[in-house]
N, CA, C and O atoms as CSV, one atom per row, in Angstrom:
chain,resi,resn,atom,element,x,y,z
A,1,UNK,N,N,27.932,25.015,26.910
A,1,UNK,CA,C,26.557,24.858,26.481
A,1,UNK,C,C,26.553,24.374,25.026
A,1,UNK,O,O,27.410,24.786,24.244
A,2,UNK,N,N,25.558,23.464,24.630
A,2,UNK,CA,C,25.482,22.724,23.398
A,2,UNK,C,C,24.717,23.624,22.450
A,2,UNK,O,O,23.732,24.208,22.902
A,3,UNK,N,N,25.113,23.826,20.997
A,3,UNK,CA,C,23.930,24.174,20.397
A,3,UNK,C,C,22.601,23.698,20.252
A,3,UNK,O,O,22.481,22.630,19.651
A,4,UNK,N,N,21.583,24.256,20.670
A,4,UNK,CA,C,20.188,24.152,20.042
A,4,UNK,C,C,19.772,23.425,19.102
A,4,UNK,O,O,18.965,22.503,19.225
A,5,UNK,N,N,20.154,23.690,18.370
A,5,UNK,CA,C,19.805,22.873,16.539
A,5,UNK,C,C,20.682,21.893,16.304
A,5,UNK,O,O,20.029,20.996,15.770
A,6,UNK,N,N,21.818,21.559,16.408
A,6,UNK,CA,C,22.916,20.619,16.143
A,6,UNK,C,C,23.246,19.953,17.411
A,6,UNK,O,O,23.259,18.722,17.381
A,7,UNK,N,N,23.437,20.369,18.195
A,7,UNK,CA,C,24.141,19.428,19.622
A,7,UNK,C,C,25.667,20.122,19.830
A,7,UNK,O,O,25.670,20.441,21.019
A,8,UNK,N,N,26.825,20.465,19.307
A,8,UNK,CA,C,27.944,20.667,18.671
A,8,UNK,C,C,28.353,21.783,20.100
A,8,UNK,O,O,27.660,22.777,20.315
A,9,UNK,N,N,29.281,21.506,20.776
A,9,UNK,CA,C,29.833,22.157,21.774
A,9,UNK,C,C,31.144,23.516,21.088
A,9,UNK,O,O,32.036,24.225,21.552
A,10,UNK,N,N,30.536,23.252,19.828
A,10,UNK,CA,C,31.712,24.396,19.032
A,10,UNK,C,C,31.105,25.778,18.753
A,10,UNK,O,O,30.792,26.147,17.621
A,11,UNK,N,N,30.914,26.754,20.220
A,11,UNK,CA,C,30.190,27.718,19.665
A,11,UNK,C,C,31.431,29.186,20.156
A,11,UNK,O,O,32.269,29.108,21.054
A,12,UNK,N,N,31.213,30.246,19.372
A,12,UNK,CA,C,32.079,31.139,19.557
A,12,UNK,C,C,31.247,32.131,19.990
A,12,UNK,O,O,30.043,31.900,19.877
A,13,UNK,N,N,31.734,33.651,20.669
A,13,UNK,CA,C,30.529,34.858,20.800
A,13,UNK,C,C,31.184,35.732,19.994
A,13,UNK,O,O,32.305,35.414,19.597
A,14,UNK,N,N,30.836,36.492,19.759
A,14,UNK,CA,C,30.925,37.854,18.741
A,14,UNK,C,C,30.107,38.886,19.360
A,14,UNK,O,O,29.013,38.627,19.861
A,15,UNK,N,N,30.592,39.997,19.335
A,15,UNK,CA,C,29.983,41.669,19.646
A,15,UNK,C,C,29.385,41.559,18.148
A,15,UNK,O,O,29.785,40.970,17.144
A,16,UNK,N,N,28.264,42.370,18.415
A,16,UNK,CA,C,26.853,42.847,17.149
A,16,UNK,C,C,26.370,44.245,17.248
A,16,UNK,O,O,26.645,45.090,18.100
A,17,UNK,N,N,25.763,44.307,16.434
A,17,UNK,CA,C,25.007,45.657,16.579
A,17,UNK,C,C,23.878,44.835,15.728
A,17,UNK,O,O,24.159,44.001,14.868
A,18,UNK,N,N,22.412,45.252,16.152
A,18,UNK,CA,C,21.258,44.735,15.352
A,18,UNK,C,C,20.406,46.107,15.659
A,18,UNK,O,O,20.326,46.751,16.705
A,19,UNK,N,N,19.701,46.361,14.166
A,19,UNK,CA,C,19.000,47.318,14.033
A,19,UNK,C,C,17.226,47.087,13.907
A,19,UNK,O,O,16.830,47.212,12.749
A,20,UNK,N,N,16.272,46.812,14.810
A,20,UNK,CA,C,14.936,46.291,15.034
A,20,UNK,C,C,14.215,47.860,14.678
A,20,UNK,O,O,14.425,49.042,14.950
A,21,UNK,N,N,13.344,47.123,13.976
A,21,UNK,CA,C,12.204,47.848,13.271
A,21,UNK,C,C,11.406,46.936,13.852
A,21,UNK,O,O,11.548,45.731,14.060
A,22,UNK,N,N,9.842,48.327,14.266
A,22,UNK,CA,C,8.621,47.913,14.451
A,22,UNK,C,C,7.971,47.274,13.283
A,22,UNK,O,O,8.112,47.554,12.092
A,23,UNK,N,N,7.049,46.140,13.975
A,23,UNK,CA,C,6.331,46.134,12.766
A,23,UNK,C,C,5.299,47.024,11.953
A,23,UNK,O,O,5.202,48.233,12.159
A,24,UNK,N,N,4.509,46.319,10.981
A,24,UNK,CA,C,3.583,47.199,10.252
A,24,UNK,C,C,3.760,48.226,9.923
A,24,UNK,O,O,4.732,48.862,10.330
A,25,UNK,N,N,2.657,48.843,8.868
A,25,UNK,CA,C,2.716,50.221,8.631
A,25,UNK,C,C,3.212,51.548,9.515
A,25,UNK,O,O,4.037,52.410,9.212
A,26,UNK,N,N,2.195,51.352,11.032
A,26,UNK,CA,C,2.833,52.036,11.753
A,26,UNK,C,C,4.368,52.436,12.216
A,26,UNK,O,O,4.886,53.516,12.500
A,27,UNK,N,N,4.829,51.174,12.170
A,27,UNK,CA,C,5.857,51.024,12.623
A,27,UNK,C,C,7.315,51.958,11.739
A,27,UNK,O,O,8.395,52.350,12.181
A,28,UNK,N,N,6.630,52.050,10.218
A,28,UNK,CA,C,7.559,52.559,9.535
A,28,UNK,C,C,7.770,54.414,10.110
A,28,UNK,O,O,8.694,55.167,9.800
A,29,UNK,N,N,6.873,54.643,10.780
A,29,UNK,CA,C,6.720,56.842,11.304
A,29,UNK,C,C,7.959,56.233,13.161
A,29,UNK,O,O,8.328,57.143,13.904
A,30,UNK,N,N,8.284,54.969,13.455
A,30,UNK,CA,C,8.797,55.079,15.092
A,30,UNK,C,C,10.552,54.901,14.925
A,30,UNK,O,O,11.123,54.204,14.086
A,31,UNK,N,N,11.023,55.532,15.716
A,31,UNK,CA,C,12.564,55.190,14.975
A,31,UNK,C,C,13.372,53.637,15.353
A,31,UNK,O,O,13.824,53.356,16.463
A,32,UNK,N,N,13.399,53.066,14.569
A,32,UNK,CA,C,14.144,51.622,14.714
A,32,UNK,C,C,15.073,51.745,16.369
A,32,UNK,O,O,15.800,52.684,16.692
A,33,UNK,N,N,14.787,50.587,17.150
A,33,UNK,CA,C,15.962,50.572,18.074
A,33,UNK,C,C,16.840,49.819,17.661
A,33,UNK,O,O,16.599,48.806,17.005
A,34,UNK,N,N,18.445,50.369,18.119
A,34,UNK,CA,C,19.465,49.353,17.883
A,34,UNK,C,C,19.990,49.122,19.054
A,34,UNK,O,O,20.097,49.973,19.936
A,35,UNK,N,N,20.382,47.850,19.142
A,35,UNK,CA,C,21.067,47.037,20.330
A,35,UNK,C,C,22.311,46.485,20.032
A,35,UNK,O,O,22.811,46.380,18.912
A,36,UNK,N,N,22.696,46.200,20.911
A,36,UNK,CA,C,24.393,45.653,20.937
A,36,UNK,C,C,24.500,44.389,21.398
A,36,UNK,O,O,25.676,44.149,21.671
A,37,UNK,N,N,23.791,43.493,21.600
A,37,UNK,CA,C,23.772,41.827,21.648
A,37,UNK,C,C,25.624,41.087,21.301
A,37,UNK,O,O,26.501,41.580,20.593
A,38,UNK,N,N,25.657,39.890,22.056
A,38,UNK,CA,C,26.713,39.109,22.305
A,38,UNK,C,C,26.157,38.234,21.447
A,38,UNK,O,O,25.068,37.789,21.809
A,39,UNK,N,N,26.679,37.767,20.177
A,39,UNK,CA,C,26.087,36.631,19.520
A,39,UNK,C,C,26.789,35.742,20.041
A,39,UNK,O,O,27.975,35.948,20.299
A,40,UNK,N,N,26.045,34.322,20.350
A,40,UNK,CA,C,26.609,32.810,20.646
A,40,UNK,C,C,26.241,32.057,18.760
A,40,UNK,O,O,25.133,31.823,18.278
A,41,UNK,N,N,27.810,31.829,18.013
A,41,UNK,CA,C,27.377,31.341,17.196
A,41,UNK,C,C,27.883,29.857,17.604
A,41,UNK,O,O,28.588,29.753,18.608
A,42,UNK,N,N,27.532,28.676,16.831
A,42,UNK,CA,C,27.434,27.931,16.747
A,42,UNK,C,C,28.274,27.388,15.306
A,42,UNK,O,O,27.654,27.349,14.243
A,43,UNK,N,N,29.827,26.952,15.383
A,43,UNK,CA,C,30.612,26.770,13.946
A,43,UNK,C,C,30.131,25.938,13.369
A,43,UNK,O,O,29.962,26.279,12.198
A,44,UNK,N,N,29.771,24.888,13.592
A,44,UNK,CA,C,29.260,23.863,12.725
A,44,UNK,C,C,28.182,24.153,11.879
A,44,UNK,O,O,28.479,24.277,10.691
A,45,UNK,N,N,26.920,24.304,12.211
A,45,UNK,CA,C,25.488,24.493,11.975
A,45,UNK,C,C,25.297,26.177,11.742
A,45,UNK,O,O,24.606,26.418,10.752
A,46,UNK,N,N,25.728,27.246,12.391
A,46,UNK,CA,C,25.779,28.229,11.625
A,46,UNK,C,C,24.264,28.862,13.127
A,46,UNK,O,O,24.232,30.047,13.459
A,47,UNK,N,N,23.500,28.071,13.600
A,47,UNK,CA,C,22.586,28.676,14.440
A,47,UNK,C,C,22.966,29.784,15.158
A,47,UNK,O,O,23.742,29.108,15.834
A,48,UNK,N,N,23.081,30.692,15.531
A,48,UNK,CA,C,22.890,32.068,16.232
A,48,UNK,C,C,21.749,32.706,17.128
A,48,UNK,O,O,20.616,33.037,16.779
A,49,UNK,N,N,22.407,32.801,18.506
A,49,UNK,CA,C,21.487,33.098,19.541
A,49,UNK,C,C,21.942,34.398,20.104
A,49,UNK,O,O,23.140,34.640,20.249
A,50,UNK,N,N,20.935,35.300,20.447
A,50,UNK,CA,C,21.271,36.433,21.634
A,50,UNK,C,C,20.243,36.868,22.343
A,50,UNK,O,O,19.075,36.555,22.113
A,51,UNK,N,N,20.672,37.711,23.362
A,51,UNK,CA,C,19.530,38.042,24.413
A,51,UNK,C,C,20.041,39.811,23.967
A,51,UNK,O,O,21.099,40.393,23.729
A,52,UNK,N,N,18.418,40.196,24.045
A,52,UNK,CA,C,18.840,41.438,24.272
A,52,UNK,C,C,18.554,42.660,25.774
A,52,UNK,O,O,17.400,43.010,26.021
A,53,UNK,N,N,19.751,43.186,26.646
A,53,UNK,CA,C,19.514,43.518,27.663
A,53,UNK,C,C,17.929,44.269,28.065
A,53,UNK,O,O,16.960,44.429,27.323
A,54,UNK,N,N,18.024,44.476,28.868
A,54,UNK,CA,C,16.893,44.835,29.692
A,54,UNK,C,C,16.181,46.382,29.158
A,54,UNK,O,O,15.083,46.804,28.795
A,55,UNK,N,N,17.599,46.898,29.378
A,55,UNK,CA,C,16.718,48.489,29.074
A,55,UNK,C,C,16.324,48.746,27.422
A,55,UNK,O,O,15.597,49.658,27.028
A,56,UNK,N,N,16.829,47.956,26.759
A,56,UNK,CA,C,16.840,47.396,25.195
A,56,UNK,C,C,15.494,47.005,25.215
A,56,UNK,O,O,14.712,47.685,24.550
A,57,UNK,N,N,15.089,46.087,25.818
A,57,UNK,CA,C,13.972,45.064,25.642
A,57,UNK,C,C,12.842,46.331,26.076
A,57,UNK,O,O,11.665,46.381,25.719
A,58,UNK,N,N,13.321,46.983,26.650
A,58,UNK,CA,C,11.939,48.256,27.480
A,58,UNK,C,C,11.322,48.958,25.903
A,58,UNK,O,O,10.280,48.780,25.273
A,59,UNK,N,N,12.356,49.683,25.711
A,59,UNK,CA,C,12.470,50.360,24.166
A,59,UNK,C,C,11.734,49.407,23.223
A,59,UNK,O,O,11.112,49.869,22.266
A,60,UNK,N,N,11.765,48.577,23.374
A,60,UNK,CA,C,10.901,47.538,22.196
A,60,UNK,C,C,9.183,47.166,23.145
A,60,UNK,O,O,8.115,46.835,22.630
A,61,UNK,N,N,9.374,47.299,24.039
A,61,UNK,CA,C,7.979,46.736,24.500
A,61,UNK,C,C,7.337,48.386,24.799
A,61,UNK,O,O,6.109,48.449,24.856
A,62,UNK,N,N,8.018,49.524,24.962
A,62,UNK,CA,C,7.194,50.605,24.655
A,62,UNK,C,C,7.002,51.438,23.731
A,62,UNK,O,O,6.534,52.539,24.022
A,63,UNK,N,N,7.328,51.102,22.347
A,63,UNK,CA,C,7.538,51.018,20.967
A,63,UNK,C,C,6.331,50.302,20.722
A,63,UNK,O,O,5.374,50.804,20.132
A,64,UNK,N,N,6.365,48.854,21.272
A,64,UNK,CA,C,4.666,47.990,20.361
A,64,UNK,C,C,3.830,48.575,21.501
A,64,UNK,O,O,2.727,48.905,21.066
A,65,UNK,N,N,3.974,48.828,22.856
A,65,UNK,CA,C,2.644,49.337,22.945
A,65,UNK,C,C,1.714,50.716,22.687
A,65,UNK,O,O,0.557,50.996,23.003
A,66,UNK,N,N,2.905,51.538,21.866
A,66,UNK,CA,C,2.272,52.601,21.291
A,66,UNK,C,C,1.836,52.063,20.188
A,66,UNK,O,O,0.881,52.705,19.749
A,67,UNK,N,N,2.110,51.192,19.568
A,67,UNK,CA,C,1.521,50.721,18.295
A,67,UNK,C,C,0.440,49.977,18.082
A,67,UNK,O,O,-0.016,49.773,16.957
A,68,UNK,N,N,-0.081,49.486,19.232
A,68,UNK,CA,C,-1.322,48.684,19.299
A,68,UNK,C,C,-2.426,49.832,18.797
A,68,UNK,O,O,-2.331,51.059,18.828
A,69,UNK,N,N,-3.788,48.753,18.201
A,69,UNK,CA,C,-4.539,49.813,17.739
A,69,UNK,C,C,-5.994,49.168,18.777
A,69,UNK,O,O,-6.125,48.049,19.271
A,70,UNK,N,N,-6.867,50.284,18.832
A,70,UNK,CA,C,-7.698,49.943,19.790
A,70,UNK,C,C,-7.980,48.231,19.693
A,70,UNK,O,O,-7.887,47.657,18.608
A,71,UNK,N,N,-8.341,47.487,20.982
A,71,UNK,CA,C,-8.804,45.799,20.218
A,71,UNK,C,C,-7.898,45.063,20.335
A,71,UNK,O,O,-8.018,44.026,20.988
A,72,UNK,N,N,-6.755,45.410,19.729
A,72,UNK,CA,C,-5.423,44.619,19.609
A,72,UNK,C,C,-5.028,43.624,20.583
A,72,UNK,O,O,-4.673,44.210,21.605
A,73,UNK,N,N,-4.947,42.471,20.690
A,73,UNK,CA,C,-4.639,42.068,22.457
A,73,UNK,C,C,-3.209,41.727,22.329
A,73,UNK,O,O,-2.662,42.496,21.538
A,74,UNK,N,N,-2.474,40.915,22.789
A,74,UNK,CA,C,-1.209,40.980,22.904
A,74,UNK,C,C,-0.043,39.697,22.353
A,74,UNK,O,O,1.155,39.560,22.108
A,75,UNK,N,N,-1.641,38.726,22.365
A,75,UNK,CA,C,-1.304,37.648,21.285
A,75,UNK,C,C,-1.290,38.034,19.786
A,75,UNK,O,O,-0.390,37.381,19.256
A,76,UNK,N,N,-1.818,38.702,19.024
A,76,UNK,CA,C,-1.728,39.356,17.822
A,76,UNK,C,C,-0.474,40.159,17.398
A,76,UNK,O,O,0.072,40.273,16.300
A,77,UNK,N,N,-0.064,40.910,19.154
A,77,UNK,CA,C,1.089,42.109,18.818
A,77,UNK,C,C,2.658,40.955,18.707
A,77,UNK,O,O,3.682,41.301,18.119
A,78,UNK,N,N,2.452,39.377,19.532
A,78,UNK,CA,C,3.124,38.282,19.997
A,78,UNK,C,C,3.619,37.935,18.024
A,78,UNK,O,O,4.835,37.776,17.922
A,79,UNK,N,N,3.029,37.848,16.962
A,79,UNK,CA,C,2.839,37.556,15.845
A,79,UNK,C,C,4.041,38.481,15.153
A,79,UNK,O,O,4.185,38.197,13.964
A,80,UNK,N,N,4.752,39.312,15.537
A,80,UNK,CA,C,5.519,39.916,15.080
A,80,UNK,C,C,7.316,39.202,14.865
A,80,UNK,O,O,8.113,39.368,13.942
A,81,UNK,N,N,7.430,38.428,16.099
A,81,UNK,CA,C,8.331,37.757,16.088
A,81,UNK,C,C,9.490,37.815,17.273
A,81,UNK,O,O,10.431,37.118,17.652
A,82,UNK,N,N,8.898,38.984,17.605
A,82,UNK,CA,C,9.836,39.358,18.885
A,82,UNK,C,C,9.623,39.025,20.123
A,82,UNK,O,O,8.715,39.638,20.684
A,83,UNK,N,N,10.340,38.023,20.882
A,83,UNK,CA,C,10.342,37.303,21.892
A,83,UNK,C,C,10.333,38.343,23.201
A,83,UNK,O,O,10.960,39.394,23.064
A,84,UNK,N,N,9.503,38.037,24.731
A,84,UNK,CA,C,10.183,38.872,25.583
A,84,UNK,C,C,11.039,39.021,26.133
A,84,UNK,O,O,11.416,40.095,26.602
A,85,UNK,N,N,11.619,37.873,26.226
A,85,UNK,CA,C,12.986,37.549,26.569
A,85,UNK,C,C,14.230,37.415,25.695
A,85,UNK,O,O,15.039,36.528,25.969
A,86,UNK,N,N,14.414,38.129,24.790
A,86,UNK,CA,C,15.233,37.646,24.119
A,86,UNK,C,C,14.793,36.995,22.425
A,86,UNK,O,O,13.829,36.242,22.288
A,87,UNK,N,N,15.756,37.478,21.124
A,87,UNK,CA,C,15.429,36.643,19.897
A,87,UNK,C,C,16.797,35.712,19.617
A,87,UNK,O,O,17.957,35.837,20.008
A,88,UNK,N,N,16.199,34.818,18.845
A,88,UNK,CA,C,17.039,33.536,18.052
A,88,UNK,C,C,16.920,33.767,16.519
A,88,UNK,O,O,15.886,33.901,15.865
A,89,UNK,N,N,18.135,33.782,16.116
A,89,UNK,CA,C,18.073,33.801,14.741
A,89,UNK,C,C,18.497,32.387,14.094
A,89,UNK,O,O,18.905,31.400,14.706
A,90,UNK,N,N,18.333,32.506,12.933
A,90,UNK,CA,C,19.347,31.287,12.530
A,90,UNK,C,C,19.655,31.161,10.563
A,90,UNK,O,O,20.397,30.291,10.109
């Protein structure tokens, strides 16, 4: 598979640990989840991709929906940065 950002078939994986914090104020009283993601880096360009598993991704989507405040719809909670499928860093 090619990188994303560069094209460059020179990508390596690496074991991670990433530590996700909720957003907002609220977010600072919920305890951060950490995940264990496979990074796909990319040597040339430096881009970095991972998925994070399933029961991972649960923990984060029932984390923001305690955090919604009445009103809130889900495009607003979408503004945080966290993908449902998975984040891209770079």
């Amino acid at each position: 598979m090619s990188c994303q950002r560069c094209g460059s078939d020179n990508q390596n994986s690496f074991g991670s640990e990433v530590n996700i914090h909720f957003p907002g104020r609220e977010g600072l009283d919920k305890p951060a989840v950490l995940v264990f993601p496979m990074l796909v880096v990319c040597q040339r360009c430096g881009f970095t991709e991972f998925t994070i598993r399933e029961s991972e991704l649960h923990l984060l989507a029932e984390g923001l929906s305690h955090a919604k405040s009445p009103g809130e719809d889900e495009r607003t909670q979408g503004a945080s940065g966290l993908e449902p499928s998975g984040l891209a860093a770079h």
